[in-house]
CHARMM internal coordinates of N, CA and C (Angstrom, degrees):
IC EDIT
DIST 1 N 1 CA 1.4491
DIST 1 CA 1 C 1.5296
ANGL 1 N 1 CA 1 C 108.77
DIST 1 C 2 N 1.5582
ANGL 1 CA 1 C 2 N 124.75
DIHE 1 N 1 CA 1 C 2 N 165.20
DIST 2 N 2 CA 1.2901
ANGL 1 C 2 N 2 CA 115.53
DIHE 1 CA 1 C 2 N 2 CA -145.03
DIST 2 CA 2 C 1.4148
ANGL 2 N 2 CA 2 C 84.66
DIHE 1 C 2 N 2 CA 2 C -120.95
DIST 2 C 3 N 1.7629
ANGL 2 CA 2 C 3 N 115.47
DIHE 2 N 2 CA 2 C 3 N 158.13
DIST 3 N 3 CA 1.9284
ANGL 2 C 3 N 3 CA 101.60
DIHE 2 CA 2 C 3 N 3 CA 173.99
DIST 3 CA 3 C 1.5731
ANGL 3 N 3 CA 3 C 98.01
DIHE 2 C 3 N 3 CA 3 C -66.71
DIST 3 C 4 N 1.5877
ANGL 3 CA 3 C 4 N 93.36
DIHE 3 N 3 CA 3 C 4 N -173.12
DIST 4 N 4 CA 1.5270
ANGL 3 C 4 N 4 CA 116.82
DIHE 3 CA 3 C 4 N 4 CA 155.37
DIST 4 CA 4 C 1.7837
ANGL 4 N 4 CA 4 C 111.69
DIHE 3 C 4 N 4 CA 4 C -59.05
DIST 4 C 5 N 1.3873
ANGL 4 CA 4 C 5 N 108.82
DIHE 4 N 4 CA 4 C 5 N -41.03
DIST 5 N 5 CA 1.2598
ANGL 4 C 5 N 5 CA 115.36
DIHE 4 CA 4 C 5 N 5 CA -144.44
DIST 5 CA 5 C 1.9262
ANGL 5 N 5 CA 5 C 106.16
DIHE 4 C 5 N 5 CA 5 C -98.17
DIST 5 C 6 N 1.2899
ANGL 5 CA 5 C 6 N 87.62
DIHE 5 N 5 CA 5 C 6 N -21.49
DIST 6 N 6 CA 1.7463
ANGL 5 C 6 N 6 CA 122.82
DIHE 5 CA 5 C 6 N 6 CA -176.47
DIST 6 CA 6 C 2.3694
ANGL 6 N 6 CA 6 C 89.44
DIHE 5 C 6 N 6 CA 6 C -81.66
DIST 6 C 7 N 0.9204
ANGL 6 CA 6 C 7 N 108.35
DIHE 6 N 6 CA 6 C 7 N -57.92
DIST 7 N 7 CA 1.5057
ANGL 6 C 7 N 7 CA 116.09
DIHE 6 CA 6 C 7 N 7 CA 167.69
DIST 7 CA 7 C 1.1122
ANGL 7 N 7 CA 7 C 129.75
DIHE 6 C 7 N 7 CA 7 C -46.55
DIST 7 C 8 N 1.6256
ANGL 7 CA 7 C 8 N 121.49
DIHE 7 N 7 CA 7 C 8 N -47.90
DIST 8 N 8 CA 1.0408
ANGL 7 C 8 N 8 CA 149.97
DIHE 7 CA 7 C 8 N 8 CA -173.68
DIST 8 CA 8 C 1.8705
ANGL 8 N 8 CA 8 C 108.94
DIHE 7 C 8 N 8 CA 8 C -70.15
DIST 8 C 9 N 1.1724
ANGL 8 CA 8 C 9 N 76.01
DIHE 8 N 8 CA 8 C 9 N -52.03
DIST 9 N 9 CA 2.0558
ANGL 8 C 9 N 9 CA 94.63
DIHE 8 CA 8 C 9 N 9 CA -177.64
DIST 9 CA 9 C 1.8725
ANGL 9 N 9 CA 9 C 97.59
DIHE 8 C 9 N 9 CA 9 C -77.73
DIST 9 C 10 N 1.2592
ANGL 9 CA 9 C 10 N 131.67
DIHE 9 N 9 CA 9 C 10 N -40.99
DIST 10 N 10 CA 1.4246
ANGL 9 C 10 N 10 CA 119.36
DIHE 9 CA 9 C 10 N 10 CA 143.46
DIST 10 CA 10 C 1.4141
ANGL 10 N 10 CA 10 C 127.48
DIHE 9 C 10 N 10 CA 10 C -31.58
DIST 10 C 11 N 1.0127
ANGL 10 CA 10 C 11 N 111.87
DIHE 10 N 10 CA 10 C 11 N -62.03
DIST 11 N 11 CA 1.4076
ANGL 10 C 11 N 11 CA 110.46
DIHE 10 CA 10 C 11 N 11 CA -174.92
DIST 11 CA 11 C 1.7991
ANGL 11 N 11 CA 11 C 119.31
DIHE 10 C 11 N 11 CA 11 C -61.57
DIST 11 C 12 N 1.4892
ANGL 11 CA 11 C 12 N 111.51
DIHE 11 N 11 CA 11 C 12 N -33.78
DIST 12 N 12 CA 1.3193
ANGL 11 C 12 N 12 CA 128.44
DIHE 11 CA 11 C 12 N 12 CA -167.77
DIST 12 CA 12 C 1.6377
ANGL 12 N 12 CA 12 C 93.67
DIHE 11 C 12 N 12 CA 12 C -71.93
DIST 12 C 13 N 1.4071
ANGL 12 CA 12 C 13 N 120.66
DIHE 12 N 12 CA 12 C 13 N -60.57
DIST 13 N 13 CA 1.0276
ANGL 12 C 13 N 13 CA 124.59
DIHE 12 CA 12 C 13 N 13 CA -169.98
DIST 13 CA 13 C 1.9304
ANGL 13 N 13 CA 13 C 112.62
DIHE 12 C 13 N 13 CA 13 C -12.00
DIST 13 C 14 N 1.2539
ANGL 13 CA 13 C 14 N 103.52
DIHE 13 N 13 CA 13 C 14 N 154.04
DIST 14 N 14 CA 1.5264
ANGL 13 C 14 N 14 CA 99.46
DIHE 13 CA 13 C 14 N 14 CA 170.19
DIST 14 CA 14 C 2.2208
ANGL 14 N 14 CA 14 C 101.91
DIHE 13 C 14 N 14 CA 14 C -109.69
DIST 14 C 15 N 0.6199
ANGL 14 CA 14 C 15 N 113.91
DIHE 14 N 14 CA 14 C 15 N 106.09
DIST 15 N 15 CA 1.5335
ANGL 14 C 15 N 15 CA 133.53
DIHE 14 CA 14 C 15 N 15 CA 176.02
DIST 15 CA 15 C 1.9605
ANGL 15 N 15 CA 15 C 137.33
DIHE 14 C 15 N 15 CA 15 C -90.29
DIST 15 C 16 N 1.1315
ANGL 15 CA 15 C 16 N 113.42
DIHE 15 N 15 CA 15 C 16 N 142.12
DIST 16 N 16 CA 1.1886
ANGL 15 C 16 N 16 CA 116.78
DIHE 15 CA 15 C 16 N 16 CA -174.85
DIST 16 CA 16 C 1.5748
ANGL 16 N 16 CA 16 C 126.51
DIHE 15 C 16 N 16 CA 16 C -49.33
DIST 16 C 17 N 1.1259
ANGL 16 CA 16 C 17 N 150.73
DIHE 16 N 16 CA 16 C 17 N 151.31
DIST 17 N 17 CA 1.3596
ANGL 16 C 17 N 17 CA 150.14
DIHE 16 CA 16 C 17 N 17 CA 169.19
DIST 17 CA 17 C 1.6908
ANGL 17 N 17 CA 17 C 94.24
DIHE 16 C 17 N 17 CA 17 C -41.54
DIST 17 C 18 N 1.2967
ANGL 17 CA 17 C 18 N 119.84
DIHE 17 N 17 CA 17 C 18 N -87.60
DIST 18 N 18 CA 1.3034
ANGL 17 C 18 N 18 CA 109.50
DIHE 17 CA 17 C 18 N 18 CA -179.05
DIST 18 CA 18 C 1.7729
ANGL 18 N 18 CA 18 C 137.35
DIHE 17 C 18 N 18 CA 18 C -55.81
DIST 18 C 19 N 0.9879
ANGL 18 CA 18 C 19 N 112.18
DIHE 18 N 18 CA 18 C 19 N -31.12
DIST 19 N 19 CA 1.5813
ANGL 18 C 19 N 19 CA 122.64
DIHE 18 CA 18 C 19 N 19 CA 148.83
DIST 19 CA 19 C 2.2237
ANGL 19 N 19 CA 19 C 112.21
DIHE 18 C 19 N 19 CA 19 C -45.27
DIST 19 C 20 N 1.0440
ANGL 19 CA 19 C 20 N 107.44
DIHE 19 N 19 CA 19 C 20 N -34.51
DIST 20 N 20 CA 1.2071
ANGL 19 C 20 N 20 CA 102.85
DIHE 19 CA 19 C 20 N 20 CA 179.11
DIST 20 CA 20 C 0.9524
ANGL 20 N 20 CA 20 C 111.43
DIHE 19 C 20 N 20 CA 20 C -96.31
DIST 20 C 21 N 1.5689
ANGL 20 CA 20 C 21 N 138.68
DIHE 20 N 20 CA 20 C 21 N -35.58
DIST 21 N 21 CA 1.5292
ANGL 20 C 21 N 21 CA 108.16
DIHE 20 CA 20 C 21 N 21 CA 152.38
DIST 21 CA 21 C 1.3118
ANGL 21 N 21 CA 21 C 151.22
DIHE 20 C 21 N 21 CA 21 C -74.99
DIST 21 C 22 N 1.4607
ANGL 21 CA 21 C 22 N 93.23
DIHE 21 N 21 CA 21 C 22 N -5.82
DIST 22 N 22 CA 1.6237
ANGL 21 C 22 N 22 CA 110.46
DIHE 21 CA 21 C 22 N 22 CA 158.06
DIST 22 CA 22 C 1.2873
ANGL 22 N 22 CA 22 C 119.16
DIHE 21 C 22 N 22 CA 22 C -46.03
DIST 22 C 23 N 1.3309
ANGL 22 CA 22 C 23 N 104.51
DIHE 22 N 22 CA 22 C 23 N -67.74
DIST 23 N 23 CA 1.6940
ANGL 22 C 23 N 23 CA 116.49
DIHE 22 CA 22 C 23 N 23 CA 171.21
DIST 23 CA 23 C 1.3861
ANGL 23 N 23 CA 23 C 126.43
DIHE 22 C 23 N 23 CA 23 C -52.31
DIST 23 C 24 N 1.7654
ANGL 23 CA 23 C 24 N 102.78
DIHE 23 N 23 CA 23 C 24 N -39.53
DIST 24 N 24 CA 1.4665
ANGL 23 C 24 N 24 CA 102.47
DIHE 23 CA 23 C 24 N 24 CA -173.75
DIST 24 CA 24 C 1.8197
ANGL 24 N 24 CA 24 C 97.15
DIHE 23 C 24 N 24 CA 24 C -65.70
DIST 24 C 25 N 1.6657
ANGL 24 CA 24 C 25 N 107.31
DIHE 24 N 24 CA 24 C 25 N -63.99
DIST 25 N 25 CA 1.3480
ANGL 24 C 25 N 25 CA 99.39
DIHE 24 CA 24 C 25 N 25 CA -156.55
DIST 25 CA 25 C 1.7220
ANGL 25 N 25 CA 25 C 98.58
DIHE 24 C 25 N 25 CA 25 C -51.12
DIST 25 C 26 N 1.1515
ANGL 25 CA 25 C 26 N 143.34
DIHE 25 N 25 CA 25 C 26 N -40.01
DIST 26 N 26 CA 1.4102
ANGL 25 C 26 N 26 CA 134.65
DIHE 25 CA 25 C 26 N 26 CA -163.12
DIST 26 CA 26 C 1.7625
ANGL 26 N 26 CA 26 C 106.69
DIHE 25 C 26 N 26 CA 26 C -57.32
DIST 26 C 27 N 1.0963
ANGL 26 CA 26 C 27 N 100.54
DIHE 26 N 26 CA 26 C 27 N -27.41
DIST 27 N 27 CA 1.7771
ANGL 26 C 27 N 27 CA 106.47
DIHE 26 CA 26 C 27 N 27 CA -171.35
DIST 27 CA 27 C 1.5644
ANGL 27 N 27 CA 27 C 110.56
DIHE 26 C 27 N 27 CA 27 C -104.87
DIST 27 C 28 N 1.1277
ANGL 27 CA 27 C 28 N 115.76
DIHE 27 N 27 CA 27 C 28 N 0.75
DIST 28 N 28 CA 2.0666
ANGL 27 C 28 N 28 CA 115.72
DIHE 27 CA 27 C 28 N 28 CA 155.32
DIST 28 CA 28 C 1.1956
ANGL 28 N 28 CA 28 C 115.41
DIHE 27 C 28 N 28 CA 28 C -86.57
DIST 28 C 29 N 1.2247
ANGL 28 CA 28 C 29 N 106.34
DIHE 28 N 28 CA 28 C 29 N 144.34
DIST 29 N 29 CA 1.8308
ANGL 28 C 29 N 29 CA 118.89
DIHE 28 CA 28 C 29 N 29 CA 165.09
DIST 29 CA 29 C 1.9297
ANGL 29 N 29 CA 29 C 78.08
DIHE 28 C 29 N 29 CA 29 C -47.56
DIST 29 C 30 N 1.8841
ANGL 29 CA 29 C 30 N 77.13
DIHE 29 N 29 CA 29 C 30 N 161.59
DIST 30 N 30 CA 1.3422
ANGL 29 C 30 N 30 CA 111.89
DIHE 29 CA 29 C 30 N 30 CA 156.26
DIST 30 CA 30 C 1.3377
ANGL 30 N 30 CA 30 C 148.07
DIHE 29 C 30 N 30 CA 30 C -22.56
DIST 30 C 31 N 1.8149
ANGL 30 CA 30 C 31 N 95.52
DIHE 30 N 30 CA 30 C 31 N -64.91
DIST 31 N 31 CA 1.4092
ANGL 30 C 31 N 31 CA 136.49
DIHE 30 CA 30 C 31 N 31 CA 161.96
DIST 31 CA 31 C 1.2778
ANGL 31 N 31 CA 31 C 135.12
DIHE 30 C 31 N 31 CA 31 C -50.44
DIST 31 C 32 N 1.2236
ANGL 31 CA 31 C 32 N 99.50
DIHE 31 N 31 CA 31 C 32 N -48.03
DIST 32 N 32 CA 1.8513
ANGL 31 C 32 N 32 CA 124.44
DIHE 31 CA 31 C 32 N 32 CA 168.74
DIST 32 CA 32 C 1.5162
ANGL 32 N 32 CA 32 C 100.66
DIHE 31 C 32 N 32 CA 32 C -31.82
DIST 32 C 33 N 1.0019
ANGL 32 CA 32 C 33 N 101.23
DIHE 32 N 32 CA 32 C 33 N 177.50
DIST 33 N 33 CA 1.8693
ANGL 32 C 33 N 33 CA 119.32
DIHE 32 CA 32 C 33 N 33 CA -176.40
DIST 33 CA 33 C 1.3565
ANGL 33 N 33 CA 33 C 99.69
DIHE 32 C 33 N 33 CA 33 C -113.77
DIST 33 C 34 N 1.1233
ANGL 33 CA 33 C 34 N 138.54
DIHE 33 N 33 CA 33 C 34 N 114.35
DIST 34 N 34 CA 1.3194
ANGL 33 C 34 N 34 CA 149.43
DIHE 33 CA 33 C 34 N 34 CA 173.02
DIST 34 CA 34 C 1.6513
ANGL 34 N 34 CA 34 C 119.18
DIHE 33 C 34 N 34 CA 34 C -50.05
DIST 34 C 35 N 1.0943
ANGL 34 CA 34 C 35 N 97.98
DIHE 34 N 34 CA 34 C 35 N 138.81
DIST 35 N 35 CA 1.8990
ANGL 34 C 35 N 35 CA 96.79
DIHE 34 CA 34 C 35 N 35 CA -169.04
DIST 35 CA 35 C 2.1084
ANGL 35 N 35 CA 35 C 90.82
DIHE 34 C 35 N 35 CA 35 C -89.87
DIST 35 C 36 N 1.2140
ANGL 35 CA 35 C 36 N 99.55
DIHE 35 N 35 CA 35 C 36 N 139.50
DIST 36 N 36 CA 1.3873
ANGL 35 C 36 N 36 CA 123.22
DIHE 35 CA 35 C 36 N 36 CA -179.09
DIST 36 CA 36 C 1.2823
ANGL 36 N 36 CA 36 C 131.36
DIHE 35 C 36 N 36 CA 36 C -108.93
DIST 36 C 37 N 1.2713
ANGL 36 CA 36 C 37 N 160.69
DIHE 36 N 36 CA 36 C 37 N -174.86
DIST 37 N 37 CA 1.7511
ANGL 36 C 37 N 37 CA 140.93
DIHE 36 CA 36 C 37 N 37 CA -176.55
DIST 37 CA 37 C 1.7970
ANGL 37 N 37 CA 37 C 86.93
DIHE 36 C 37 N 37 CA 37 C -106.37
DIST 37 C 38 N 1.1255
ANGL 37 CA 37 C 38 N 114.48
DIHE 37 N 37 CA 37 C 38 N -22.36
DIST 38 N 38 CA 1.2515
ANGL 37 C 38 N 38 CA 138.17
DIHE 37 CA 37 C 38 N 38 CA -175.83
DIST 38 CA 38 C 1.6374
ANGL 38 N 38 CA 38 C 104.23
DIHE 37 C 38 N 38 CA 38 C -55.19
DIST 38 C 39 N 1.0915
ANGL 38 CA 38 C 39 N 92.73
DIHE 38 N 38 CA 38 C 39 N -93.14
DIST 39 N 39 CA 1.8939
ANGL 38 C 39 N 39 CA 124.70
DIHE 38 CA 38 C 39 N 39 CA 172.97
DIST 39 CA 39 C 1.1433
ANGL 39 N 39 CA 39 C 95.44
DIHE 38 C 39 N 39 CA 39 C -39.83
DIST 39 C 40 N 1.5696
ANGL 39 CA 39 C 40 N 140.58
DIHE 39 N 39 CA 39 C 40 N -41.31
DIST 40 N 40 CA 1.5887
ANGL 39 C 40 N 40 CA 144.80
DIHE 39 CA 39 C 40 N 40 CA -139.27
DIST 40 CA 40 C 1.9239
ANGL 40 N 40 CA 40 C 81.80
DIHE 39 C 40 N 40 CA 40 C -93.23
DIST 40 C 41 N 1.4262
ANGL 40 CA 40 C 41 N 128.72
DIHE 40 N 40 CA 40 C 41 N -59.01
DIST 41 N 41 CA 1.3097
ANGL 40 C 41 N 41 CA 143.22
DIHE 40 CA 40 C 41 N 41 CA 177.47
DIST 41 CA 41 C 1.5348
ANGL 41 N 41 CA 41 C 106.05
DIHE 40 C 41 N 41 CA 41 C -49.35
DIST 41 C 42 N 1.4063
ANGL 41 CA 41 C 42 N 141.06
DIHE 41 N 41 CA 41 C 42 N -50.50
DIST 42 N 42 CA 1.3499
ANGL 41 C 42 N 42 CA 147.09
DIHE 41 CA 41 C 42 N 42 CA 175.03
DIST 42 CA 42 C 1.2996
ANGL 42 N 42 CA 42 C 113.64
DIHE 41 C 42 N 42 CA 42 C -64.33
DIST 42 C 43 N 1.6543
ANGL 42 CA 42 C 43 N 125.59
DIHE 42 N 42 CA 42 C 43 N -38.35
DIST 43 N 43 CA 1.0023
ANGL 42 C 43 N 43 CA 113.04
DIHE 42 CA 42 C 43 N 43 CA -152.84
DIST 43 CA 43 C 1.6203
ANGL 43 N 43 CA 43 C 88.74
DIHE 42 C 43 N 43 CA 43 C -85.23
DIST 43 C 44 N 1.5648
ANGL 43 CA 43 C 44 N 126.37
DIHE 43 N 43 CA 43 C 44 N -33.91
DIST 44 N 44 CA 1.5805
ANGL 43 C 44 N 44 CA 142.40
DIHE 43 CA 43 C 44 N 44 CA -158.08
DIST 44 CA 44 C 1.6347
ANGL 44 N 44 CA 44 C 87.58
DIHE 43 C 44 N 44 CA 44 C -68.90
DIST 44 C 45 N 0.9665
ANGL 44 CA 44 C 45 N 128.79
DIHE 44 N 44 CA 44 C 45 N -29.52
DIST 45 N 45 CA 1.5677
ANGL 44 C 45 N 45 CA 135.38
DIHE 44 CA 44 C 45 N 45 CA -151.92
DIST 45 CA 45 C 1.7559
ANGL 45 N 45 CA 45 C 93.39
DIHE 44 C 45 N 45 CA 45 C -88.66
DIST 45 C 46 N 0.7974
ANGL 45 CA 45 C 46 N 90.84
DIHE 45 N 45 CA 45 C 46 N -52.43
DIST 46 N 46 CA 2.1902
ANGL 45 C 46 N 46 CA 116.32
DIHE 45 CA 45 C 46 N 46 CA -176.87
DIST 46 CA 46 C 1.6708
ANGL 46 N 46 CA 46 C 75.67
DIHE 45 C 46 N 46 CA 46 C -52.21
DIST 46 C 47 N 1.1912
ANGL 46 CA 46 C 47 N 116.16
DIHE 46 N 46 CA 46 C 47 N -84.06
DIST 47 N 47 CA 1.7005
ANGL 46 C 47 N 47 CA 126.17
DIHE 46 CA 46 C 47 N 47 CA -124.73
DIST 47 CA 47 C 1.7196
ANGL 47 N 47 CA 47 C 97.97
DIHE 46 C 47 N 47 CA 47 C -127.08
DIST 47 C 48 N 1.4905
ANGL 47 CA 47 C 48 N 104.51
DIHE 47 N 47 CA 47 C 48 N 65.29
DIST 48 N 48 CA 1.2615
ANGL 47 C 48 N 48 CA 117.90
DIHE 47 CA 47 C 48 N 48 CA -168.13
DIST 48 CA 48 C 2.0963
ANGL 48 N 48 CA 48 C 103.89
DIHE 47 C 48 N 48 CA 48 C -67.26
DIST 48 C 49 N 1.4828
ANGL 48 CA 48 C 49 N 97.54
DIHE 48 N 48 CA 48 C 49 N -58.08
DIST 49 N 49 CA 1.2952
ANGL 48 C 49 N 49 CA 111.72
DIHE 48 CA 48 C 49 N 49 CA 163.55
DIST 49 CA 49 C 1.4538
ANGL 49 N 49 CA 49 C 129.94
DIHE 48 C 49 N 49 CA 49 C -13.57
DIST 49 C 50 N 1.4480
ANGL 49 CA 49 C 50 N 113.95
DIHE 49 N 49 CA 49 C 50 N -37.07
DIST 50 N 50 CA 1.5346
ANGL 49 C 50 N 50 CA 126.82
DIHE 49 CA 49 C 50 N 50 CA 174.69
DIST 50 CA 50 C 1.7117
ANGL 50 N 50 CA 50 C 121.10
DIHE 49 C 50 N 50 CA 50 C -73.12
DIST 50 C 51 N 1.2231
ANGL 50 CA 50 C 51 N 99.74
DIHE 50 N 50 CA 50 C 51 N 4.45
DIST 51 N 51 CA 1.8170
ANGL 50 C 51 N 51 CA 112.62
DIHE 50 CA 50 C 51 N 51 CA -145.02
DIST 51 CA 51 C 1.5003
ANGL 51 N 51 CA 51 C 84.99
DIHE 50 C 51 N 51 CA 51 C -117.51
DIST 51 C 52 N 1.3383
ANGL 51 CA 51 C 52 N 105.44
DIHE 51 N 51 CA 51 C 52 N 131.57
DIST 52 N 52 CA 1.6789
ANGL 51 C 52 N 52 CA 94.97
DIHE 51 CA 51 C 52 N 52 CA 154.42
DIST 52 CA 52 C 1.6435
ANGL 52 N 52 CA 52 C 115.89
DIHE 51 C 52 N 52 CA 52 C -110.19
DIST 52 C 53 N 1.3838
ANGL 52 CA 52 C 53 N 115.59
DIHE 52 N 52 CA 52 C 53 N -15.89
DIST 53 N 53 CA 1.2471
ANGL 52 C 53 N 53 CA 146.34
DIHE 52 CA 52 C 53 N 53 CA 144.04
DIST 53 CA 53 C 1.2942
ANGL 53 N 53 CA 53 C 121.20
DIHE 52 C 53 N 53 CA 53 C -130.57
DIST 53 C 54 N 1.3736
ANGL 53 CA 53 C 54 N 96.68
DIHE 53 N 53 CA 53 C 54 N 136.51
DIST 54 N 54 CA 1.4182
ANGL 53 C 54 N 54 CA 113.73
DIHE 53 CA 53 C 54 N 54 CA -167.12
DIST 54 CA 54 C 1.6748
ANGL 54 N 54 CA 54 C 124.76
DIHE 53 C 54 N 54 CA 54 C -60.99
DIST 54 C 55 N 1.1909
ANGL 54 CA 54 C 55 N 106.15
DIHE 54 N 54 CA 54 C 55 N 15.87
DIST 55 N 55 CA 1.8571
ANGL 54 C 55 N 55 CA 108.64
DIHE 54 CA 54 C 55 N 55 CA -175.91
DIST 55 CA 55 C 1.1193
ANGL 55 N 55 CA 55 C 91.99
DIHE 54 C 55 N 55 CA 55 C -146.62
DIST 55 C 56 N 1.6150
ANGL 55 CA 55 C 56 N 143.03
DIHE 55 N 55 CA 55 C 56 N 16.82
DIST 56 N 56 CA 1.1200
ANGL 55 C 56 N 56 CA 134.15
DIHE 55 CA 55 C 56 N 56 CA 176.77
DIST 56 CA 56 C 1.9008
ANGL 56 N 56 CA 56 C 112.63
DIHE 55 C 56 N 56 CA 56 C -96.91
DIST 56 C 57 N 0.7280
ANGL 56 CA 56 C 57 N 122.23
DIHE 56 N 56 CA 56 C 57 N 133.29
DIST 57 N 57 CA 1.6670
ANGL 56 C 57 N 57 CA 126.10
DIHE 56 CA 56 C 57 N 57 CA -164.19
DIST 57 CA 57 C 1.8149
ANGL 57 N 57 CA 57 C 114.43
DIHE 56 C 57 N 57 CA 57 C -137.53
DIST 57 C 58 N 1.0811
ANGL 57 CA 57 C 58 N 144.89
DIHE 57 N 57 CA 57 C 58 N 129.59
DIST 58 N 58 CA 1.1310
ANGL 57 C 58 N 58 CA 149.25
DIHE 57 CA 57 C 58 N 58 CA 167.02
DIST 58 CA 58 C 1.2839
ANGL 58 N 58 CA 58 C 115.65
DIHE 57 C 58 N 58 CA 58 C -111.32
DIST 58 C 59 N 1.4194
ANGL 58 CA 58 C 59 N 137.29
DIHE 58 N 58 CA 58 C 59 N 130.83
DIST 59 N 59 CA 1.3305
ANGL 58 C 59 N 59 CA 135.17
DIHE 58 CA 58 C 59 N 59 CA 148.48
DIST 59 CA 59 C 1.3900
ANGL 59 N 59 CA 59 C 124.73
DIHE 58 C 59 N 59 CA 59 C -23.95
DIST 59 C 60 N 1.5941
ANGL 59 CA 59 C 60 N 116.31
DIHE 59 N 59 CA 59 C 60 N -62.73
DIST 60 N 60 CA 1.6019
ANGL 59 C 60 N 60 CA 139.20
DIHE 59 CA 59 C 60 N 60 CA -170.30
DIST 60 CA 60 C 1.6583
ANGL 60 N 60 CA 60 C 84.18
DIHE 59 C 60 N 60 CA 60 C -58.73
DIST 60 C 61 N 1.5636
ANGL 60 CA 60 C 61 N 95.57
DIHE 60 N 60 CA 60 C 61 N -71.41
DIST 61 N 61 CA 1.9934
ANGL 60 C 61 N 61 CA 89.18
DIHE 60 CA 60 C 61 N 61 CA -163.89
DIST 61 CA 61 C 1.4921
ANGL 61 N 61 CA 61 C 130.99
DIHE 60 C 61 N 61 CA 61 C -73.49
DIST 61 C 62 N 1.3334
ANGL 61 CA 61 C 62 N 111.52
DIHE 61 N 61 CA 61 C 62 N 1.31
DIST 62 N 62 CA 1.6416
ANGL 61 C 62 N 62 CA 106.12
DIHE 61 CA 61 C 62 N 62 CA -163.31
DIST 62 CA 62 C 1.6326
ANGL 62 N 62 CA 62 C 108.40
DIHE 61 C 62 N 62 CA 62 C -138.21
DIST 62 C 63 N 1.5751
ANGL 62 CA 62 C 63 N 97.24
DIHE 62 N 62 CA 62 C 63 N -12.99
DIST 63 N 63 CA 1.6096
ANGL 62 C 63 N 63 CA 101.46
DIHE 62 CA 62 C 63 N 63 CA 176.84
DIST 63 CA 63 C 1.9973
ANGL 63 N 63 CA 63 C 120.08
DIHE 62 C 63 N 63 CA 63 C -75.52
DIST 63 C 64 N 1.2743
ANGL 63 CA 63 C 64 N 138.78
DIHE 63 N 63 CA 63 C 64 N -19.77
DIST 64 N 64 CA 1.3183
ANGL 63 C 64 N 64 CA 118.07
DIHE 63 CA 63 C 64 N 64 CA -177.19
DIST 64 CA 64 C 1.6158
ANGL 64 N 64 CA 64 C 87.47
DIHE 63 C 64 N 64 CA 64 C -108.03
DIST 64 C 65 N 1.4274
ANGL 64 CA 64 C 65 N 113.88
DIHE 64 N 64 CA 64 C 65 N -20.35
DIST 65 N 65 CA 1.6636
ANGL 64 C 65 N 65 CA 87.30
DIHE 64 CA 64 C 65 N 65 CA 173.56
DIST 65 CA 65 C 1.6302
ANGL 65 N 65 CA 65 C 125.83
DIHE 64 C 65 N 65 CA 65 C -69.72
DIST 65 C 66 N 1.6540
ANGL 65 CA 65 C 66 N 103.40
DIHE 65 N 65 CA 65 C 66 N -37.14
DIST 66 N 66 CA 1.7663
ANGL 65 C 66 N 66 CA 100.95
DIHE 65 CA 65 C 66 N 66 CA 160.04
DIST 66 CA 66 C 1.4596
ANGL 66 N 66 CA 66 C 114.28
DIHE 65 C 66 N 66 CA 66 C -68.45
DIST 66 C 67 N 1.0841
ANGL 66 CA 66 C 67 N 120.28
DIHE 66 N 66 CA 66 C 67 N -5.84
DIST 67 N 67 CA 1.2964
ANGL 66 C 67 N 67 CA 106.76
DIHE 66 CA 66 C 67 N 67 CA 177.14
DIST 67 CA 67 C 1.3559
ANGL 67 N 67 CA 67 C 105.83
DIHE 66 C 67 N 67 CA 67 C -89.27
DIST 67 C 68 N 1.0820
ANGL 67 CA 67 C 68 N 145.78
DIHE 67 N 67 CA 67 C 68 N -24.12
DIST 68 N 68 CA 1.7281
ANGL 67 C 68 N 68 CA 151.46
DIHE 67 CA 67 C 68 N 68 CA -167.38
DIST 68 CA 68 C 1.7464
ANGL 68 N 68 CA 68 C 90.76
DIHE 67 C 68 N 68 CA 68 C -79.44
DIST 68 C 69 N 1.7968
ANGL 68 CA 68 C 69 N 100.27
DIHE 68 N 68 CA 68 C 69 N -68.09
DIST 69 N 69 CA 1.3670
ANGL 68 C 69 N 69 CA 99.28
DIHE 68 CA 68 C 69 N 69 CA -172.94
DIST 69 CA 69 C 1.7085
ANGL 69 N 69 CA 69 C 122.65
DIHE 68 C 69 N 69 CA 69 C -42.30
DIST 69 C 70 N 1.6456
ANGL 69 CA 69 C 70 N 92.72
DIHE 69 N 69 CA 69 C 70 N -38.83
DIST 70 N 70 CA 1.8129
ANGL 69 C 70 N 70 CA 92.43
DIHE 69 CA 69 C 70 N 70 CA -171.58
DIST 70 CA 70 C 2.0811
ANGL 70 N 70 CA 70 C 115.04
DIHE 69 C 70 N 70 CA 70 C -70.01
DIST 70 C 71 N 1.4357
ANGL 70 CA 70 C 71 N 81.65
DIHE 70 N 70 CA 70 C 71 N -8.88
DIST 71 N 71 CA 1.8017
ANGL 70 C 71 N 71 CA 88.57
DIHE 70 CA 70 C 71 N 71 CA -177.82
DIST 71 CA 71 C 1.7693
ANGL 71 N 71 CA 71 C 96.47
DIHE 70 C 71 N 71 CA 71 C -88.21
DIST 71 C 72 N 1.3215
ANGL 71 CA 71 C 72 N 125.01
DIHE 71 N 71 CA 71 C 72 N -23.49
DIST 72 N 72 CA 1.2686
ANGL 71 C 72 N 72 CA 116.95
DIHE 71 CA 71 C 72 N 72 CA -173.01
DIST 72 CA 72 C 1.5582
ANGL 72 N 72 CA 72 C 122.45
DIHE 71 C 72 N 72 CA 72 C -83.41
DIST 72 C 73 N 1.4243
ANGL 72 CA 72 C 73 N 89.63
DIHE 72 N 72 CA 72 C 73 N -26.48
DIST 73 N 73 CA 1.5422
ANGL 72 C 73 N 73 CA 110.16
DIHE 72 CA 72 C 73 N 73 CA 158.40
DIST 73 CA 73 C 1.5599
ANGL 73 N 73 CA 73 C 133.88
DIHE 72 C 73 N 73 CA 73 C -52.25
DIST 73 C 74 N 1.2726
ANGL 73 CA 73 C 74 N 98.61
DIHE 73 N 73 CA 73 C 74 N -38.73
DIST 74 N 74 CA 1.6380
ANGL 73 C 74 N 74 CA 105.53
DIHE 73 CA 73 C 74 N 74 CA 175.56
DIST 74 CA 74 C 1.4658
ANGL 74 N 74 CA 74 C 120.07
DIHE 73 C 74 N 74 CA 74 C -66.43
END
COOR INIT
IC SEED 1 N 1 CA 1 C
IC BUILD
């Protein structure tokens, strides 16, 4: 099992397009809408502003806002 602090420094990390949906989809309920390379390209396109480079992705910073967007999508 991983620390709090060991988790924490996971999440901060800045990470790959595919590395972040690895993680994301592993850490949603079931139900959720699955993050896609697809969806990952639309949402960056939407909400360019969040990016300081465009393939850079964080858990902490980019995960409940794609997650809102990907529910608005449906």
């Amino acid at each position: 099992m991983k620390s709090k602090s060991n988790k924490f420094e996971q999440n901060q990390v800045i990470t790959s397009p595919v590395v972040f949906i690895e993680n994301y989809n592993k850490s949603i309920p079931k139900n959720f809408p699955r993050a896609t390379s697809r969806a990952l390209k639309d949402f960056q396109i939407t909400h360019s502003t969040l990016f300081k480079k465009f393939d850079d992705w964080s858990i902490e910073k980019h995960r409940k806002r794609l997650m809102d967007w990907l529910f608005s999508q449906e």
